[in-house]
C-alpha positions in Angstrom: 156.2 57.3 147.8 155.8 59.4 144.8 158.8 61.5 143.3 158.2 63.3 140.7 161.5 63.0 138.2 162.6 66.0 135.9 161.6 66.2 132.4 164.4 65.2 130.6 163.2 66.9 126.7 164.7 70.2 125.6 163.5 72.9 128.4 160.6 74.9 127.1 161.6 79.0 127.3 159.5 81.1 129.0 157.2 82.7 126.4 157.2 86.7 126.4 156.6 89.8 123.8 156.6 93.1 123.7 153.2 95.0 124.5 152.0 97.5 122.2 152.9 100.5 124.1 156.3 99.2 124.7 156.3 98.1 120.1 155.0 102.3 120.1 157.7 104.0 122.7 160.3 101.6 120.4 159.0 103.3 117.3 159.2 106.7 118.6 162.9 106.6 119.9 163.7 105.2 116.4 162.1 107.6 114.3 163.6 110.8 116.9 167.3 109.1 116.2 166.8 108.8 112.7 165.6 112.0 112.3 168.5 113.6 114.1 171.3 111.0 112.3 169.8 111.9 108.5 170.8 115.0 108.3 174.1 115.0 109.6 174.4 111.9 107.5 173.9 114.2 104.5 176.2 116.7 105.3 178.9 113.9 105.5 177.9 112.5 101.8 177.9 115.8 100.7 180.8 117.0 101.8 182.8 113.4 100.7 181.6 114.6 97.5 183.1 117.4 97.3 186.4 116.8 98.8 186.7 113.6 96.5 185.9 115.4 93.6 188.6 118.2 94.8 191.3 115.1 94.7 190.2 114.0 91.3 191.0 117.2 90.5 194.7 117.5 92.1 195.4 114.0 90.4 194.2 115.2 87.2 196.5 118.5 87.4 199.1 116.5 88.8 198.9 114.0 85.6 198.8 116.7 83.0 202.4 118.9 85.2 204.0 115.8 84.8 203.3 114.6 81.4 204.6 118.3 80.1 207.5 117.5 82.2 208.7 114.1 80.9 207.5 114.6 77.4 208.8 118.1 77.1 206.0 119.6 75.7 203.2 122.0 76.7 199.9 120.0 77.7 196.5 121.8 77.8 193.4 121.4 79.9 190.2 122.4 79.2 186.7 121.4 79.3 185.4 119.8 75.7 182.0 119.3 74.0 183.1 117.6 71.2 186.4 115.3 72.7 188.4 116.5 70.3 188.8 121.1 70.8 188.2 123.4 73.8 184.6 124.4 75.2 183.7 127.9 76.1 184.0 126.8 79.8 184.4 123.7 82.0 180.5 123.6 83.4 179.4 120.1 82.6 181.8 119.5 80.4 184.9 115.9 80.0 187.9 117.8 80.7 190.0 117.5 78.2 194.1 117.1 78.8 196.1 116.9 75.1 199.5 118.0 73.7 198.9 121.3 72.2 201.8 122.0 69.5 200.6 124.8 67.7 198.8 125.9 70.7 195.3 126.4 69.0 193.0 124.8 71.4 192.2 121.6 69.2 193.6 117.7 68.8 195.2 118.0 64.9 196.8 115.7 63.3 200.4 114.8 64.9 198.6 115.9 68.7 197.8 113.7 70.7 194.8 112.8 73.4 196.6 111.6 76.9 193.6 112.0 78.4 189.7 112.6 78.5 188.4 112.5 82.3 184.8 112.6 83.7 185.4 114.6 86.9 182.8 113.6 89.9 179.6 115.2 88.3 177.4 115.8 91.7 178.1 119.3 91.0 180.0 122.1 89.2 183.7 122.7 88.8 184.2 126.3 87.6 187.9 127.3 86.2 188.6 131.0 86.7 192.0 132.4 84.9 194.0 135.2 84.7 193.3 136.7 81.2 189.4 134.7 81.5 191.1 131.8 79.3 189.2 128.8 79.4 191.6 126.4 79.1 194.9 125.8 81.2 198.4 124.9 79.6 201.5 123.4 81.6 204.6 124.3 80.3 207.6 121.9 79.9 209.2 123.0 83.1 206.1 122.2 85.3 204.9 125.8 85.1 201.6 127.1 84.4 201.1 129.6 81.6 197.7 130.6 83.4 197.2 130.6 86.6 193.8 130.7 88.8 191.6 128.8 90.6 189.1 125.8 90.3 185.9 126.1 92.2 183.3 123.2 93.1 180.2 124.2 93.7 177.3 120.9 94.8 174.5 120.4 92.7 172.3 122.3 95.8 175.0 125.3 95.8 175.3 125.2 99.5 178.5 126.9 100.3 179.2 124.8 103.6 180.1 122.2 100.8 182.0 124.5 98.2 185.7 123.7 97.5 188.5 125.2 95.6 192.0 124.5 94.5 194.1 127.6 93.6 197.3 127.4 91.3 199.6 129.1 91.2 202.0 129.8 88.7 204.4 126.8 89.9 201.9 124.8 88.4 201.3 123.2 91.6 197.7 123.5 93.3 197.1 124.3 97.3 193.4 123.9 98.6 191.5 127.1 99.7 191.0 127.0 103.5 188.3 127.7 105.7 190.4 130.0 107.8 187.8 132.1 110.1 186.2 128.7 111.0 182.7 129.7 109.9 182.2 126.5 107.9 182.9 127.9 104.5 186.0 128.0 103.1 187.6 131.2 101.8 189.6 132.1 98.5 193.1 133.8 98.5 191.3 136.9 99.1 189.8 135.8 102.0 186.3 136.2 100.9 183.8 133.2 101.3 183.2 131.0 98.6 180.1 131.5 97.0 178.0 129.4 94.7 175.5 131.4 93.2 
């Protein structure tokens, strides 16, 4: 009698692969996914952009309120070519954030720096002031002595993605909403923010 007895080695798996129509359909239901999730996926960096740069923002107003408020003094903002005096405007610019004593726009001697910030640079922060001053000084109290609005606009100037922070002459910032739900968010007149 012959019995055949089991192989006793590691078991051999059956061997199978994928057919080239089955590799093809693979392909296409990647490429329709990836075309549907890039987009939305740039929306979502785009818009964390802007709302991070929007909390740089708040911090940095938040530092310069409270230095004026501890050291007694009034502290400027402003955007700066040069490190060291106030630019024109805050477009591209370090901002700026010193103790102004004589109140003339420019570190002198006896002034000092507390600090010189790089905003998030994936687009533009535009300050807009009663009076069109380019700069922004916190009084010792915590109050501003000019009171606006900062506006970021992303480097593509789609408004879905623009941001602002009002202040108001507490010194303290609120965001701009987007109240009408449209997608863009509205200043404290209600209009739309726009980029152009």
């Amino acid at each position: 009698m012959d019995t055949q007895r089991p192989r006793t080695g590691p078991l051999q798996p059956d061997q199978h692969g994928l057919t080239l129509a089955e590799l093809l359909t693979a392909l296409a239901v990647l490429a329709i996914l990836l075309g549907i999730g890039i987009p939305g996926l740039g929306h979502l960096v785009a818009a964390n952009h802007a709302n991070n740069s929007m909390l740089q923002l708040r911090a940095l107003l938040g530092f310069a309120r409270q230095n004026a408020i501890t050291q007694h003094r009034e502290v400027t903002l402003c955007g700066t070519a040069d490190g060291s005096s106030c630019a024109r405007d805050w477009l591209g610019q370090p901002t700026l954030v010193f103790l102004d004593a004589n109140v003339n726009r420019r570190v002198d001697a006896g002034e000092r720096i507390l600090l010189l910030s790089e905003l998030t640079r994936r687009g533009r922060i535009r300050w807009s002031a009663s009076g069109t001053r380019a700069y922004l000084r916190y009084l010792p109290d915590g109050r501003v002595a000019e009171f606006g609005s900062f506006t970021y606009c992303p480097a593509d100037d789609d408004p879905r993605h623009a941001r602002q922070l009002i202040l108001a002459m507490t010194g303290r910032p609120r965001a701009a909403l987007d109240r009408d739900g449209d997608g863009i968010v509205e200043d404290s007149d209600g209009s739309p923010l726009n980029c152009d």
